[in-house]
N, C-alpha and C positions, 0 to 999 in steps of 0.2 A: 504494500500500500504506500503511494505516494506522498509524505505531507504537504499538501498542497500551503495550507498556512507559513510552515516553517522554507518552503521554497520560495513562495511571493517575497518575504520578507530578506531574505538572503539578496534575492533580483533587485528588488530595490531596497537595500542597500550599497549595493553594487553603483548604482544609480546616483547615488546624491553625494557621491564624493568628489574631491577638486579636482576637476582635469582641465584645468586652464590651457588655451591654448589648442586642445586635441579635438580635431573636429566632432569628429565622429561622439564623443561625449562629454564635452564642453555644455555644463544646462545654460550657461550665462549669456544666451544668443540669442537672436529671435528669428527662427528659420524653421523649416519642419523637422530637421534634427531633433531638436530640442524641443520642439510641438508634438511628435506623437509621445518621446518620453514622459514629457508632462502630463496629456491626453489619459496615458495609461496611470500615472502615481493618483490623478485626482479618482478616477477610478476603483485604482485599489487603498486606496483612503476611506470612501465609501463603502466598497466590498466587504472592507474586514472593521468597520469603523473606527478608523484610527484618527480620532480629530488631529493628531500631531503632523498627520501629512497633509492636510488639508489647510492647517495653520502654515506647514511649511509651503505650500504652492500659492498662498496669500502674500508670503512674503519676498516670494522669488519674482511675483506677478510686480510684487513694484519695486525690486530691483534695475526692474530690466524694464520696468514701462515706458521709459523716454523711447525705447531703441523700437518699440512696436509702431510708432507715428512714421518711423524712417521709412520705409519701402513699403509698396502696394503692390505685392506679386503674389500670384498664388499660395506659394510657398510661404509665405509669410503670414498665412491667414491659417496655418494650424493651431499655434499655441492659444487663441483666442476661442477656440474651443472648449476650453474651461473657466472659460466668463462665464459661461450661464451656471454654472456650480456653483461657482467663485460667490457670486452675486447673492444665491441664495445662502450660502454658508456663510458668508459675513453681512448682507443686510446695504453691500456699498452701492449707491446707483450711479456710481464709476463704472463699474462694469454693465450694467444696464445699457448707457450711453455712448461706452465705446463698442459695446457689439451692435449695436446699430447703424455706427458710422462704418463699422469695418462691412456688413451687411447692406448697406445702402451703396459703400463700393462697391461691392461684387454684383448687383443689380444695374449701377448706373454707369460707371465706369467700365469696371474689368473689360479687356480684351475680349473679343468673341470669335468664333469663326462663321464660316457662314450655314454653316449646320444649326449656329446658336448655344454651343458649346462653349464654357470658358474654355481659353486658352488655356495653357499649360505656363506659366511664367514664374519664374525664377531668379533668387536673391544674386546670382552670380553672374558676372558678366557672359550673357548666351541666351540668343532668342529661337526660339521654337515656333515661325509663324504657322498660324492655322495649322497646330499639332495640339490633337488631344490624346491627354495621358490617363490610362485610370488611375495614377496616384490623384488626379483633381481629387474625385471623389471623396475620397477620405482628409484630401489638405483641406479642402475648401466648402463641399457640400455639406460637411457634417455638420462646421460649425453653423453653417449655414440655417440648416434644420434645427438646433438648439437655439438659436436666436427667436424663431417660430416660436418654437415653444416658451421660451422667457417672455419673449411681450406678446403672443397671441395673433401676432400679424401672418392673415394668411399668405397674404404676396409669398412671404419667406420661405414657407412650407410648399406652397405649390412649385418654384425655381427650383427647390430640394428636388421635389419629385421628378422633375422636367427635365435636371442635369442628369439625375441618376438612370435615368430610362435612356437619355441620349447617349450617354457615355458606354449604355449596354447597348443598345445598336450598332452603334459604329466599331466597337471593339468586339463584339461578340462572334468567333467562329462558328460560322455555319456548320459545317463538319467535326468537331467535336464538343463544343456547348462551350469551352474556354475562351478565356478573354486576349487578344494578344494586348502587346503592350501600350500601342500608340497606333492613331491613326493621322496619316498627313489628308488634311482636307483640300490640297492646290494638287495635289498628285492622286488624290481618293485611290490611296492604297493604306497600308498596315507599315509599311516602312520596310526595316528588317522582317518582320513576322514572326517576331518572335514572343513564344508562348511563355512570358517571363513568370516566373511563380510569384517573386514578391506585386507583382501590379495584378496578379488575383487576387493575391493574400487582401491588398488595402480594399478594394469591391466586395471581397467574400467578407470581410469585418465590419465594413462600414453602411452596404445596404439596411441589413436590421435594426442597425443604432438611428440612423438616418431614418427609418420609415418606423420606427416606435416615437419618436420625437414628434412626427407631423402629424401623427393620428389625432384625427378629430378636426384636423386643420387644412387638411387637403384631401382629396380625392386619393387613392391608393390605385393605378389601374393595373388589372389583372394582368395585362402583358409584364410590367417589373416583377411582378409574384412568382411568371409562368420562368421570365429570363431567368431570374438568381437561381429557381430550382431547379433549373438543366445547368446552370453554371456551375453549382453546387454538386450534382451527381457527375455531373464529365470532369470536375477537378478531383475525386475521389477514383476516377478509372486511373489518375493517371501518379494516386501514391506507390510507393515504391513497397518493398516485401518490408523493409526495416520501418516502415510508420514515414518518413517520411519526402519530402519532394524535389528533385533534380533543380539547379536553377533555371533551367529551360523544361521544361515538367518533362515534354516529348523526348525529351533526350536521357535516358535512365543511365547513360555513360559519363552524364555533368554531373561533378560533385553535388551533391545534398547543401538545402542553402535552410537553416536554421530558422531566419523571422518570416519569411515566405511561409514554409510548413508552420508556424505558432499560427499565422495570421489565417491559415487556411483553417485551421482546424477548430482557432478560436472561432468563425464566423461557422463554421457548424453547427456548434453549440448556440449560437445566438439567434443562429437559422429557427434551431429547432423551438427555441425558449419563445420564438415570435408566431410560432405556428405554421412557418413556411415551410417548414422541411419534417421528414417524418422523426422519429426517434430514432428508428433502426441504425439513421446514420452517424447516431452517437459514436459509435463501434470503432470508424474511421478516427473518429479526436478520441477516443482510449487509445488507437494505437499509435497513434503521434504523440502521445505525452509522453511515457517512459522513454521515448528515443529522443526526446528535445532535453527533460532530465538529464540525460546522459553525459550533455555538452552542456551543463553547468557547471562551472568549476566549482571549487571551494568559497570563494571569497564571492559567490554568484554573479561571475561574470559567462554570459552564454556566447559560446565560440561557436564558428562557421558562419556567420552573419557576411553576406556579401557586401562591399562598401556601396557608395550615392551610383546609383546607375542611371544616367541618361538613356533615351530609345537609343542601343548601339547597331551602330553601321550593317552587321552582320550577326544571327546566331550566334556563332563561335563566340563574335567578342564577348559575349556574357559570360563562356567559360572563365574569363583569362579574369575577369573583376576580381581584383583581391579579398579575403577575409578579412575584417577587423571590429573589434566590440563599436558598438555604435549603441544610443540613443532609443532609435528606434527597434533595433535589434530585441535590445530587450526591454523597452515598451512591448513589442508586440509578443513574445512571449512573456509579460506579467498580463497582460491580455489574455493571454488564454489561460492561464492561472486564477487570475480573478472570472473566468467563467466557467470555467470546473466547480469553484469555490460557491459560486450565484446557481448555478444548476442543484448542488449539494444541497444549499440551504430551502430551495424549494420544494428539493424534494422533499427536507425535512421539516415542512411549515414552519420554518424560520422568519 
């Protein structure tokens, strides 16, 4: 038996130490780096009720508040994802006000393609025109959808819906139900074609959190229900005999890529807790836990995490992306920890 408490807690820990300077887990930034980490500690704050992490992401939130008015890019719109927590755990209508400005961006501003897609945009010098990525999704859409739900405004919740359905159109393989990574909307192709696992993973995690948010607020249409659960059973054809998933999933000769597999398997469970998905496929995320386990070290740092991948040129190059702890890495597996954790308590009328 797993301890799931005594492992979250190891993960973040792992988490909230000083890495000045290292990208990959540097919390003192305002980028999706440091947005899905964050995303996952307010979570497992929650999950496990630990007000002390909840006090600590209040304080980190205004560390580093000056540095969120700096850039208007996609990526930049993760960390703001736990305003609406934020908001209700401390009572500030600071957070209130700036999720709305950062939400009234992404409505009136942000870049679009001509599908009506956000863009894909980014803190680093490097433009992506009319390239949609399913990491939006999860940078952008989420917060999106929680902002819905903090002030009630349907506009916010119906764009949730609207992004999340287009961004499954246009990435969704016809032929095996997977998502590939990117789509260029000037070229209306897929780019490389490559069936990235981590750009499942943030879609397979973020549709149910994203469409539990807008309930009651927008329309749900049966086509996003019908996508995620063909998405959802053709990502499960394609795990490996050891629990978990190749970094090009088709490819079962590419190394095994760590936050990909957490993120997939955490959005199983989440699938299932939402009613989209049946139970049976719990069985898939039992068997990706012990083998994500594996590659926690002592001091809960989880290894094999592929480093920042842009849509690369060619399949192959995704082999060659190096490993390194990162942020997000293990965000998305305390993500699937904190829903093993939420499934447990449910089961146990907690």
């Amino acid at each position: 038996m797993i301890p799931i408490a005594e492992t979250a807690a190891r993960v973040y820990g792992y988490m909230v130490q000083d890495y000045s300077g290292q990208w990959g887990m540097d919390r003192e930034a305002w980028d999706w780096v440091p947005g899905v980490g964050v995303i996952a500690m307010m979570e497992y704050g929650e999950t496990f009720r630990r007000r002390e992490v909840l006090d600590d992401l209040h304080e980190w939130e205004q560390r580093n508040r000056a540095k969120s008015a700096e850039l208007k890019v996609i990526n930049a719109i993760a960390p703001f994802a736990i305003y609406a927590p934020l908001c209700r755990h401390t009572g500030d209508t600071y957070y209130y006000e700036s999720s709305v400005r950062a939400a009234e961006w992404l409505l009136r501003e942000a870049p679009r393609t001509r599908e009506g897609a956000f863009e894909h945009t980014v803190t680093e010098e490097a433009q992506f025109p009319e390239q949609v990525w399913a990491d939006t999704v999860f940078m952008a859409v989420l917060f999106l959808a929680r902002t819905a739900r903090l002030t009630g405004h349907a506009e916010y919740a119906k764009e949730a819906v609207e992004q999340s359905l287009i961004h499954m159109r246009l990435l969704q393989d016809k032929e095996t139900d997977v998502l590939f990574h990117g789509w260029n909307c000037i070229t209306s192709d897929h780019m490389s074609a490559a069936r990235w696992t981590r750009a499942n993973a943030w879609v397979a995690a973020g549709i149910p959190e994203i469409v539990s948010e807008v309930g009651g607020l927008a329309p749900i249409p049966d086509e996003l229900r019908i996508r995620y659960e063909r998405l959802m059973k053709g990502l499960i054809r394609y795990q490996q005999q050891d629990g978990l998933w190749s970094t090009v999933m088709d490819h079962p000769d590419y190394y095994r890529e760590a936050s990909g597999s957490a993120g997939i398997a955490c959005g199983i469970l989440r699938g299932i807790r939402s009613g989209w998905l049946s139970s049976e496929l719990a069985e898939a995320a039992g068997r990706a836990l012990p083998a994500l386990v594996e590659r926690i070290e002592a001091d809960g740092c989880l290894s094999g995490v592929s480093g920042g991948t842009p849509v690369m040129e060619s399949v192959e190059a995704y082999n060659r992306i190096a490993c390194y702890p990162t942020l997000y890495g293990q965000g998305l597996m305390l993500m699937l920890l904190n829903a093993f954790e939420a499934a447990k308590a449910e089961e146990e009328g907690r």
